[in-house]
ChimeraX commands (.cxc) that place a marker at each C-alpha (Angstrom):
marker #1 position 8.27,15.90,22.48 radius 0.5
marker #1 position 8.14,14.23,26.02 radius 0.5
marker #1 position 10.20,10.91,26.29 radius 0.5
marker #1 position 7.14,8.96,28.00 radius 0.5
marker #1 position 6.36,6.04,25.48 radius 0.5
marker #1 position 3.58,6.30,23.24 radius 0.5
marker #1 position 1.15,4.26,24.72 radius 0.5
marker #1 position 1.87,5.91,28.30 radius 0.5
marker #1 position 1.19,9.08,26.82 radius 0.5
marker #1 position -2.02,7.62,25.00 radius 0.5
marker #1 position -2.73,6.19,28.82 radius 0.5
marker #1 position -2.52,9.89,30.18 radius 0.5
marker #1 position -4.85,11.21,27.46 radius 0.5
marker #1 position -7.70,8.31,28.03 radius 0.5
marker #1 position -7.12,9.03,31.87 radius 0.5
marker #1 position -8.21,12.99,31.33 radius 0.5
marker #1 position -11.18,11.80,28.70 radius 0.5
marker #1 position -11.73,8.40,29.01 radius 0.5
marker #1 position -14.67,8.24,26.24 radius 0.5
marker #1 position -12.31,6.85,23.55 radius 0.5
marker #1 position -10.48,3.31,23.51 radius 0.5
marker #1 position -6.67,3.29,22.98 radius 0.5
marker #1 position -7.39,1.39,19.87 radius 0.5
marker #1 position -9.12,4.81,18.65 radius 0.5
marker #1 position -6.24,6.96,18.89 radius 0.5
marker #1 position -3.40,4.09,17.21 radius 0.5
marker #1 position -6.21,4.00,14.16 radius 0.5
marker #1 position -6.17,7.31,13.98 radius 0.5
marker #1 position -2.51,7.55,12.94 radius 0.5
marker #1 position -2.96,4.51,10.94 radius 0.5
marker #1 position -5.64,6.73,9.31 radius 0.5
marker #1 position -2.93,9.43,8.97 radius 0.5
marker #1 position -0.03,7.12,7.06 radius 0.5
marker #1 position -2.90,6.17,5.02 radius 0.5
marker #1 position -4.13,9.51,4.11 radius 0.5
marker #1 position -0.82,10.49,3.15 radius 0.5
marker #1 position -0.13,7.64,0.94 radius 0.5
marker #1 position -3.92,8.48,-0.97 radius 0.5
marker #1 position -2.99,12.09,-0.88 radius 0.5
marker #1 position 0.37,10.59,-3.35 radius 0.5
marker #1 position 2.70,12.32,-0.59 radius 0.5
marker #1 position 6.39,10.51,0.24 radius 0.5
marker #1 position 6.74,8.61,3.22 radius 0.5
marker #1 position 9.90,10.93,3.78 radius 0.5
marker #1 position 7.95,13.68,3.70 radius 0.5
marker #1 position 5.49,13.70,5.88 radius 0.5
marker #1 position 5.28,17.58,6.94 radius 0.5
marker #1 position 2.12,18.43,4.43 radius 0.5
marker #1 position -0.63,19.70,6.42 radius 0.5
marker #1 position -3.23,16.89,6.10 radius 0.5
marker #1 position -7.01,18.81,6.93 radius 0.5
marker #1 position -9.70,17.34,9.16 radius 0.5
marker #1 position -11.99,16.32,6.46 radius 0.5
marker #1 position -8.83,14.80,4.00 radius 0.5
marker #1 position -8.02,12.93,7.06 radius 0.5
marker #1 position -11.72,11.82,7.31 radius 0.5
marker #1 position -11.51,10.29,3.81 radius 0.5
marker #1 position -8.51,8.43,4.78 radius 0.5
marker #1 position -10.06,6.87,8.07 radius 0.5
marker #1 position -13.22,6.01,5.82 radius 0.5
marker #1 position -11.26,4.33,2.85 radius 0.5
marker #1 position -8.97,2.70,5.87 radius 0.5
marker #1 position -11.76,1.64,7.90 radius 0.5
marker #1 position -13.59,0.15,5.43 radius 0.5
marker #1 position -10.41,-1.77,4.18 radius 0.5
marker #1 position -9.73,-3.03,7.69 radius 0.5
marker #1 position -13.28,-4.08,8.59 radius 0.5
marker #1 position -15.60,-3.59,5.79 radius 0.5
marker #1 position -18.57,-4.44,7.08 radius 0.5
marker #1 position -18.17,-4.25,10.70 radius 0.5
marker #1 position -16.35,-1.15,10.18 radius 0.5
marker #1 position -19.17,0.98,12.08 radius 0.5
marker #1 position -19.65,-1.35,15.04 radius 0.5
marker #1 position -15.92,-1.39,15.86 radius 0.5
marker #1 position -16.11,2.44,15.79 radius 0.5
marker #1 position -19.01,2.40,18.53 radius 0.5
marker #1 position -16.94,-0.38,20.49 radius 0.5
marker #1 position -13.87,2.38,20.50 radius 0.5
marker #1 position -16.23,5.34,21.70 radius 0.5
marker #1 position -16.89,6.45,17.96 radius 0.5
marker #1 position -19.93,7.52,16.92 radius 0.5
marker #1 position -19.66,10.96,14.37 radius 0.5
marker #1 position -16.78,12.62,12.65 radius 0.5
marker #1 position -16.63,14.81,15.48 radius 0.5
marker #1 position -14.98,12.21,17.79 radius 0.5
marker #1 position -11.95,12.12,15.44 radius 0.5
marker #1 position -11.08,15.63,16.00 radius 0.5
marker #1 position -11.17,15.16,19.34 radius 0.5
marker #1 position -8.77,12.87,19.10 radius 0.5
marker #1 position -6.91,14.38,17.00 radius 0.5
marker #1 position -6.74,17.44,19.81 radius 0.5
marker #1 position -5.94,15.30,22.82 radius 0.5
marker #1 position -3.11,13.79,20.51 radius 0.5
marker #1 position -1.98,17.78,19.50 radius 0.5
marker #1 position -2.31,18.60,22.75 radius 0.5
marker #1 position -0.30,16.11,24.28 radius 0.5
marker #1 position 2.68,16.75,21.67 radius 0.5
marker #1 position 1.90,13.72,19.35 radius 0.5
marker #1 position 0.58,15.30,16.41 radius 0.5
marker #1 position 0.85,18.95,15.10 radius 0.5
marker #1 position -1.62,21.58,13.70 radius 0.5
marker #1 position -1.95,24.41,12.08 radius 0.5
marker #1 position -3.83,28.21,13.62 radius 0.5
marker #1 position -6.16,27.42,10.88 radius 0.5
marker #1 position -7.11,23.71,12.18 radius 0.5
marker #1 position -10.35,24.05,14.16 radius 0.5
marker #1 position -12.35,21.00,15.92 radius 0.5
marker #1 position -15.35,22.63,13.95 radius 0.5
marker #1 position -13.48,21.17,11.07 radius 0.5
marker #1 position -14.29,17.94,11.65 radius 0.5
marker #1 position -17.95,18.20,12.24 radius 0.5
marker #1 position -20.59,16.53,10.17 radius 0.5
marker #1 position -18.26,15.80,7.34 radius 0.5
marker #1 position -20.22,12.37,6.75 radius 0.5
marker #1 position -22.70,9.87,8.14 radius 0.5
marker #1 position -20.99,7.14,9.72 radius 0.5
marker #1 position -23.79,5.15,8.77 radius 0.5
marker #1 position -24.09,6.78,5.13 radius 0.5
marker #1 position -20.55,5.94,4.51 radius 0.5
marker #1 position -19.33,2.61,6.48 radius 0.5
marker #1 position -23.07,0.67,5.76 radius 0.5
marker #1 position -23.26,0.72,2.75 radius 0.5
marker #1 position -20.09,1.95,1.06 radius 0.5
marker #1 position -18.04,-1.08,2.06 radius 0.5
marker #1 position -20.26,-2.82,-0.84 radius 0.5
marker #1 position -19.33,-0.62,-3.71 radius 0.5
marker #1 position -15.42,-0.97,-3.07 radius 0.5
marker #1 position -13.91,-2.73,-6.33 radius 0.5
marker #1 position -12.03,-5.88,-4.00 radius 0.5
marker #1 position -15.70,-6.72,-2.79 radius 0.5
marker #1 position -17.23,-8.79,-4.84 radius 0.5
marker #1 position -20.06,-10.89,-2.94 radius 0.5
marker #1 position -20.37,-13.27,-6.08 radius 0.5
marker #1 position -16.42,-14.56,-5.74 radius 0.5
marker #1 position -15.23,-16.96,-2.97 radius 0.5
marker #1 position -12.97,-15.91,-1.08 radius 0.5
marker #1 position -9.27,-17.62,-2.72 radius 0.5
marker #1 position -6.83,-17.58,-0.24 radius 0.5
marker #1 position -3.09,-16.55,-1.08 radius 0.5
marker #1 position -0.55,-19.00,-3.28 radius 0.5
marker #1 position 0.72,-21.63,-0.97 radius 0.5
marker #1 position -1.77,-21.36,1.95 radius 0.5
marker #1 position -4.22,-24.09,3.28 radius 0.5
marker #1 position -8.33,-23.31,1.88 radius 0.5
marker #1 position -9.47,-23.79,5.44 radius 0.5
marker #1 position -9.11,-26.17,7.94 radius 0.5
marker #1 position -8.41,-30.04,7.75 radius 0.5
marker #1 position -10.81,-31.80,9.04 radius 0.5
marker #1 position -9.99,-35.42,8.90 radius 0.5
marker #1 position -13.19,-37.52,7.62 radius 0.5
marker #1 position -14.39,-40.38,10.25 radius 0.5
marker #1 position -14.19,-44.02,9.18 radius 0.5
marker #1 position -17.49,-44.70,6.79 radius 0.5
marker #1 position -19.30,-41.70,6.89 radius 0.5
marker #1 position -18.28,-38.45,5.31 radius 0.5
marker #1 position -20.67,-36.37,7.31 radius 0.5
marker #1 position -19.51,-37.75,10.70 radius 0.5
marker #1 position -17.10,-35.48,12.83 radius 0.5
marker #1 position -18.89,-32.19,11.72 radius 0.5
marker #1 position -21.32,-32.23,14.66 radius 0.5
marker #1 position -19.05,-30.27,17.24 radius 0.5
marker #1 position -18.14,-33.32,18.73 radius 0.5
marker #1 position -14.52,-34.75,19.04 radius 0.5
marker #1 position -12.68,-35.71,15.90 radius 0.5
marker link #1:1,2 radius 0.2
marker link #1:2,3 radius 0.2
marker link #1:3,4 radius 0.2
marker link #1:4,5 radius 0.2
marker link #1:5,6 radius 0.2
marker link #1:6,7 radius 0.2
marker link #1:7,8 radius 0.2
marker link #1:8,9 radius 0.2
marker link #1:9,10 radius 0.2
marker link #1:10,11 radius 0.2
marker link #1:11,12 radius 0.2
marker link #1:12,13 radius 0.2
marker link #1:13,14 radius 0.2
marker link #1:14,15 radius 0.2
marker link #1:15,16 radius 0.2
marker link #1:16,17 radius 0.2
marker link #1:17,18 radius 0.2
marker link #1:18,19 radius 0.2
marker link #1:19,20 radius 0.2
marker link #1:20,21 radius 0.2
marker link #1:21,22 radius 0.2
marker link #1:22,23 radius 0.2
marker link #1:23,24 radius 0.2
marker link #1:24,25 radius 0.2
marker link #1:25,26 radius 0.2
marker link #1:26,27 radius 0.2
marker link #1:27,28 radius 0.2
marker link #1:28,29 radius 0.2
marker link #1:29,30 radius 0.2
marker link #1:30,31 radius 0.2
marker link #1:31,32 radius 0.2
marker link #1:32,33 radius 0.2
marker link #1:33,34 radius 0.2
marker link #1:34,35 radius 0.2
marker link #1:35,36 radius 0.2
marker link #1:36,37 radius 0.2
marker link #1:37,38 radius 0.2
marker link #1:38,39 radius 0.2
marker link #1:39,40 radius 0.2
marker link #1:40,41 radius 0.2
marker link #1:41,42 radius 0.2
marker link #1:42,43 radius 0.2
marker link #1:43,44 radius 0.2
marker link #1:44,45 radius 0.2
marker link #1:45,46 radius 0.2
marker link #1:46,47 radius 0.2
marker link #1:47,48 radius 0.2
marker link #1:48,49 radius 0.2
marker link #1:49,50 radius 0.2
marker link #1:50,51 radius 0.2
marker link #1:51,52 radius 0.2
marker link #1:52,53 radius 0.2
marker link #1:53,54 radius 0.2
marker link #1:54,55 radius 0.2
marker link #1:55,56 radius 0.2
marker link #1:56,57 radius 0.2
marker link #1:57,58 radius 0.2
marker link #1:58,59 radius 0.2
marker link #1:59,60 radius 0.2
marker link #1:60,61 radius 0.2
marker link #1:61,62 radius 0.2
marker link #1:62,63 radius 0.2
marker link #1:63,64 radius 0.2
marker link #1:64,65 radius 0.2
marker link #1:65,66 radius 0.2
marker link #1:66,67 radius 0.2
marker link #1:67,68 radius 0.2
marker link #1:68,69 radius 0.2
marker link #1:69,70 radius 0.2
marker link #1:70,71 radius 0.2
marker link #1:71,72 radius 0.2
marker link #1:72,73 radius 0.2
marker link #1:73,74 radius 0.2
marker link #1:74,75 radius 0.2
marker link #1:75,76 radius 0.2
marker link #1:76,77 radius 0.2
marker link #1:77,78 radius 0.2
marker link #1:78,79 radius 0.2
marker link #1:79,80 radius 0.2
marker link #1:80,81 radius 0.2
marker link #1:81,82 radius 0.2
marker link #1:82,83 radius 0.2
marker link #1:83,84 radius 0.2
marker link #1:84,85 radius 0.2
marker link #1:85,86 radius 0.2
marker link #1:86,87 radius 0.2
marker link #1:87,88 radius 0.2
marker link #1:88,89 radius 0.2
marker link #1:89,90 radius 0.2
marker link #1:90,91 radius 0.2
marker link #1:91,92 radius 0.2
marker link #1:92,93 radius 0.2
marker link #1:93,94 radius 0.2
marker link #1:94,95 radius 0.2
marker link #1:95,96 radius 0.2
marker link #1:96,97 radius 0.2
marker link #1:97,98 radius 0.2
marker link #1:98,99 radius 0.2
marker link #1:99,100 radius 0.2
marker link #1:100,101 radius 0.2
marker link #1:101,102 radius 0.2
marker link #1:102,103 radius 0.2
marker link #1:103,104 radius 0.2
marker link #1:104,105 radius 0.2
marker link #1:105,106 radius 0.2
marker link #1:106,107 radius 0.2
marker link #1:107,108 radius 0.2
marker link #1:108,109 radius 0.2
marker link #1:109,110 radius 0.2
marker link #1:110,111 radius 0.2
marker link #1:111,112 radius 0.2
marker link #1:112,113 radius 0.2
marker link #1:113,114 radius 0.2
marker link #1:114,115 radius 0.2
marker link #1:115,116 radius 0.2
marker link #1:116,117 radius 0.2
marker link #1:117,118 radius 0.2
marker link #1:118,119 radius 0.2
marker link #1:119,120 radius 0.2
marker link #1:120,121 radius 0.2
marker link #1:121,122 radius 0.2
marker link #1:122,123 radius 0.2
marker link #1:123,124 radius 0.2
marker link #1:124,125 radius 0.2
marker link #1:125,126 radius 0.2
marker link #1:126,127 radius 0.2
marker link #1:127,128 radius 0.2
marker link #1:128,129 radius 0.2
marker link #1:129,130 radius 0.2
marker link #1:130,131 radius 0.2
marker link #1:131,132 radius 0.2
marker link #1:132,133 radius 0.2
marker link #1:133,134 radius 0.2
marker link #1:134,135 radius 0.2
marker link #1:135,136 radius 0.2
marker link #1:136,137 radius 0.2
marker link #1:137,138 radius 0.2
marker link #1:138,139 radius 0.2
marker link #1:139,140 radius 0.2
marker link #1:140,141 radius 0.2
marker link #1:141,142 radius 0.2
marker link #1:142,143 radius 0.2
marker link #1:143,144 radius 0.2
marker link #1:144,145 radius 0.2
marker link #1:145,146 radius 0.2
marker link #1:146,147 radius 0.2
marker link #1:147,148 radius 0.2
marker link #1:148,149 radius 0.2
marker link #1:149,150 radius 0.2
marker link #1:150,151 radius 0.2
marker link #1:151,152 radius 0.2
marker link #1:152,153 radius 0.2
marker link #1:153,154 radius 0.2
marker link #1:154,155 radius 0.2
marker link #1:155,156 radius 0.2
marker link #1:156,157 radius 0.2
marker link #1:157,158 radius 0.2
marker link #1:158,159 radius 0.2
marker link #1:159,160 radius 0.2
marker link #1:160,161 radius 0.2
marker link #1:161,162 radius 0.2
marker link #1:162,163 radius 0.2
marker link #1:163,164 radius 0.2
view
C-alpha cells in the first residue's frame, strides 16, 4: 500500500475519472464498516470477503440511515445514479491499492441489483425509527430548538425575520 494519504490517493483516482465526488468514495467505506457490522462480522476481523450486492444492502440500509429521505438526491449530487456506479468505485479504490478483491469479484456484479429510486424513495418510510406521527424528541439534556426571546407585549412579534 502506497504511503500517499488517503484523500491524495482519492484525489488521483477523481483526477483519472472525475464523474464521482470524493464524498462518494469515503461513503463507500462507510458503507463497508457498515456492511460488516450487519453481516455480524468483528471489527478485528475484517478479512471476510464482503460481495458487490451484500455491500449494496449495506450502502442502502446506511444511506437511508444517514439521509432518509434525501438519500437519492445526495447520490445524484456525488455522481450516483445506479448500482453500477458503486462498483466502479469500488474498482478505482482496488485498483489504486485501497480495497481488495477477489478473481471472482466482477463489476458485472454490481449491476442492476436495485432501483435507486425503488429502494431510497420509498423505503426510507418503512424503516422502524421513522415514524411520521412522533415529533421529533431531542436527546436528554439538549435544548428543543432555538430560544427565541419573546418581544415586549406581543408574543407573535420577533418571528417575522426581522431583528430580535
Amino acid at each position: 500500500m502506497s504511503a500517499e494519504p488517503f484523500h491524495e490517493r482519492i484525489a488521483a483516482i477523481r483526477r483519472r475519472d472525475p464523474r464521482y465526488a470524493a464524498e462518494a468514495y469515503i461513503f463507500c467505506f462507510e458503507a463497508l464498516d457498515h456492511t460488516l457490522k450487519m453481516l455480524g462480522i468483528d471489527s478485528e476481523d475484517k478479512r471476510r470477503h464482503v460481495t458487490g450486492p451484500e455491500l449494496l444492502e449495506g450502502v442502502r440500509d446506511l444511506a437511508l440511515r444517514n439521509f432518509g429521505a434525501l438519500a437519492r438526491m445526495v447520490f445524484e449530487s456525488w455522481g450516483l445514479r445506479e448500482t453500477r456506479d458503486f462498483g466502479h468505485i469500488v474498482f478505482h479504490l482496488v485498483d489504486s491499492g485501497l480495497m481488495g478483491k477477489t478473481e471472482e469479484d466482477r463489476i458485472d456484479d454490481f449491476v442492476g441489483v436495485y432501483q435507486f429510486a425503488a429502494v431510497l424513495d420509498d423505503q426510507w418510510r418503512r424503516l422502524p425509527y421513522f415514524d411520521p406521527a412522533t415529533p421529533y424528541q431531542p436527546p436528554p439534556g439538549k435544548a428543543k430548538g432555538p430560544v427565541v426571546p419573546e418581544a415586549e407585549g406581543s408574543a407573535t412579534q420577533g418571528t417575522s425575520g426581522g431583528e430580535a
